[in-house]
N, C-alpha and C positions, 0 to 999 in steps of 0.2 A: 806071759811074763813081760815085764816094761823092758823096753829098752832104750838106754842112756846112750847117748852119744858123747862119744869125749876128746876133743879138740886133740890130736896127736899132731900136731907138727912141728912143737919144740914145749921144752919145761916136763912135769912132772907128771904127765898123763896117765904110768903105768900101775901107780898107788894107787888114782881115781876107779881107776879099773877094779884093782882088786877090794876096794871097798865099797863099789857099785855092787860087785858080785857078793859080797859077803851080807849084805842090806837088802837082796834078795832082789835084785834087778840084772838085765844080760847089759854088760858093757859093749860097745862099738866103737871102734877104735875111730873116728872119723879125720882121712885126708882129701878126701872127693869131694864134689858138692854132691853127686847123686847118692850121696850116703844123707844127706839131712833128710829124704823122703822114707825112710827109715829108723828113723826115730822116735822117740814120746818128747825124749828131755837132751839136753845137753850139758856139757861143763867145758869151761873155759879155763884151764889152769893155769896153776904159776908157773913162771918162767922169765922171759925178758920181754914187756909189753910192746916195745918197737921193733923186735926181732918179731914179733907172731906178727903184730900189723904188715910187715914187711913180707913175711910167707903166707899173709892172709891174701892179699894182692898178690902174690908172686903164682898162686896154685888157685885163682879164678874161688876162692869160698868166698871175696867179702860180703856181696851182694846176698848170696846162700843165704849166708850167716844171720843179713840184716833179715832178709824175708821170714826165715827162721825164727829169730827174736820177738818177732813181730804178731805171729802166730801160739808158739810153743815158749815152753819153760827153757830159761836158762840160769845157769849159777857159775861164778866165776869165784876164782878165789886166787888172791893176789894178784898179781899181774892180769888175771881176766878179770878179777876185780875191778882195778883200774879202766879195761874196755867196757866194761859195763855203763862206767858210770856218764853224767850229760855233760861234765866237765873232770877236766885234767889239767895238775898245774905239777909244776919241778923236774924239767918245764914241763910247756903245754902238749899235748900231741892229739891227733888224730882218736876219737872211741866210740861205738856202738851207740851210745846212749840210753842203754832198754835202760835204764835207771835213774830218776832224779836225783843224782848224790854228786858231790863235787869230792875228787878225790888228788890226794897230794902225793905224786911218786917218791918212793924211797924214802919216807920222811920218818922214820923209824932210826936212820940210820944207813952204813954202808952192813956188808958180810958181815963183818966181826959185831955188829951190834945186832947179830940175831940171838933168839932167845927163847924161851920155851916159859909159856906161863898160866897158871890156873885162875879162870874166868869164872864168875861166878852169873851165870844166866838171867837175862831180865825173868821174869814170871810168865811171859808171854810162852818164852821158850819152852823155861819148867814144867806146863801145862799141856804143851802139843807132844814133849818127848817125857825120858825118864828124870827125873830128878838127878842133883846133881852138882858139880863144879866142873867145869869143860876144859880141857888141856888144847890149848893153842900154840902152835910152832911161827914165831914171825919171822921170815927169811928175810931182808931187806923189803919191808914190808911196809905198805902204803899206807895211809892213814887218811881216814874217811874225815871232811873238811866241813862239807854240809850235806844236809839232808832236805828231803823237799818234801812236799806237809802227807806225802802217801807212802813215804818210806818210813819203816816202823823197824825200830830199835830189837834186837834181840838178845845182842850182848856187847858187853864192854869194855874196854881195857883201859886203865889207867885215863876214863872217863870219856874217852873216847867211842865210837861206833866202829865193832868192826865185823858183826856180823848185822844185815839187814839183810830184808825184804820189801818185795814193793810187790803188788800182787801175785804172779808167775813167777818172778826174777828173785833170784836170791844172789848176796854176794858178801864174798869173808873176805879179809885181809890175810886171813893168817889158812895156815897149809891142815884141814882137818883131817884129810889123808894121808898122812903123815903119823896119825896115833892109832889107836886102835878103837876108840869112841866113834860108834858109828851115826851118833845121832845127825847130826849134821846133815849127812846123805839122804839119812832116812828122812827127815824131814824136806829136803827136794823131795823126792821120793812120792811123798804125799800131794806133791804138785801135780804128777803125771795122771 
C-alpha cells in the first residue's frame, strides 16, 4: 500500500488523511524529517502559508522538504498551494518552488469571502478520473496569477487556474478534502 505523507504541523491535515485513507493509500501524519524517508508522496495543506514557513524552519523540515520535492511527488492545496509555487505576491514571501506558477495570497478575498462552488473540469481531468462537475471549497483562497509553459491546466474557476499539474507536483487552491469527491487525491494517487 502507498503511503502519503501529510504535512501536520498547522492547517487542515486531519481531512487529508482521512481522504488519503478512503482513496486507498496509508496516511502518515509527517512532523519529523526522518518521516520523509517513508514516504511515496506528500501533501502540503491549507492553513496559514507564513505560519507553516515559520514551523517549517522552526522543526529542521525545510531542507527535508526541499530534498523531498525534488525527488517525490508533492501536492499542495491552498496555502501549500502557494509554497509550491516559483513565485508569490500579496505580498511576496518565501516558497519551495517545485512549481512554475506565480501565485497571489488571499486574492479571493478575506473569511467571509469564502465560498463553496461547482467547477466544471478541463477534459484533461475528465479522462484520467470519473466524469463529472467537481465541488470546490475556497477558504481565503489564493489565486493562481501565472503559469509556466509545463504547468497544465486542470480545472477552473471563474477563468482562473486553480487546480494544475506540473509533472510529479500537483497543486489546488481550493480545500478537496473538504467534500466527499475523492478524485482529486486519487489522481495524486496516480503519481506515486
Amino acid at each position: 500500500m502507498k503511503r502519503v505523507g501529510i504535512l501536520s504541523l498547522q492547517g487542515d491535515f486531519a481531512a487529508h488523511g482521512v481522504a488519503i485513507e478512503r482513496a486507498g493509500a496509508e496516511p502518515v501524519f509527517v512532523k519529523e524529517p526522518e518521516q520523509f524517508g517513508d514516504i511515496d508522496g506528500l501533501i502540503i495543506p491549507g492553513g496559514e502559508s507564513t505560519t507553516m514557513l515559520k514551523l517549517l524552519g522552526y522543526e529542521g523540515l525545510m531542507d527535508k522538504l526541499a530534498e523531498f520535492g525534488a525527488r517525490k511527488p508533492v501536492f499542495g492545496t491552498c496555502a501549500g498551494a502557494i509554497l509550491m509555487a516559483h513565485e508569490v505576491s500579496g505580498p511576496a514571501q518565501e516558497s519551495l518552488g517545485f512549481m512554475d506558477i506565480g501565485v497571489e495570497r488571499n486574492a479571493y478575498g478575506r473569511q467571509i469571502d469564502s465560498r463553496v462552488a461547482q467547477l466544471d473540469p478541463e477534459p484533461e481531468f475528465q479522462q484520467r478520473t470519473a466524469p463529472g462537475t467537481l465541488e470546490a471549497v475556497f477558504i481565503r483562497a489564493p489565486i493562481i496569477r501565472r503559469l509556466g509553459s509545463q504547468a497544465k491546466v486542470l480545472a477552473r474557476y471563474r477563468g482562473d487556474a486553480v487546480l494544475v499539474e506540473q509533472g510529479r507536483h500537483m497543486a489546488a487552491t481550493f480545500h478537496p478534502e473538504l467534500t466527499s469527491d475523492l478524485r482529486v487525491h486519487e489522481l495524486f494517487l496516480e503519481k506515486l
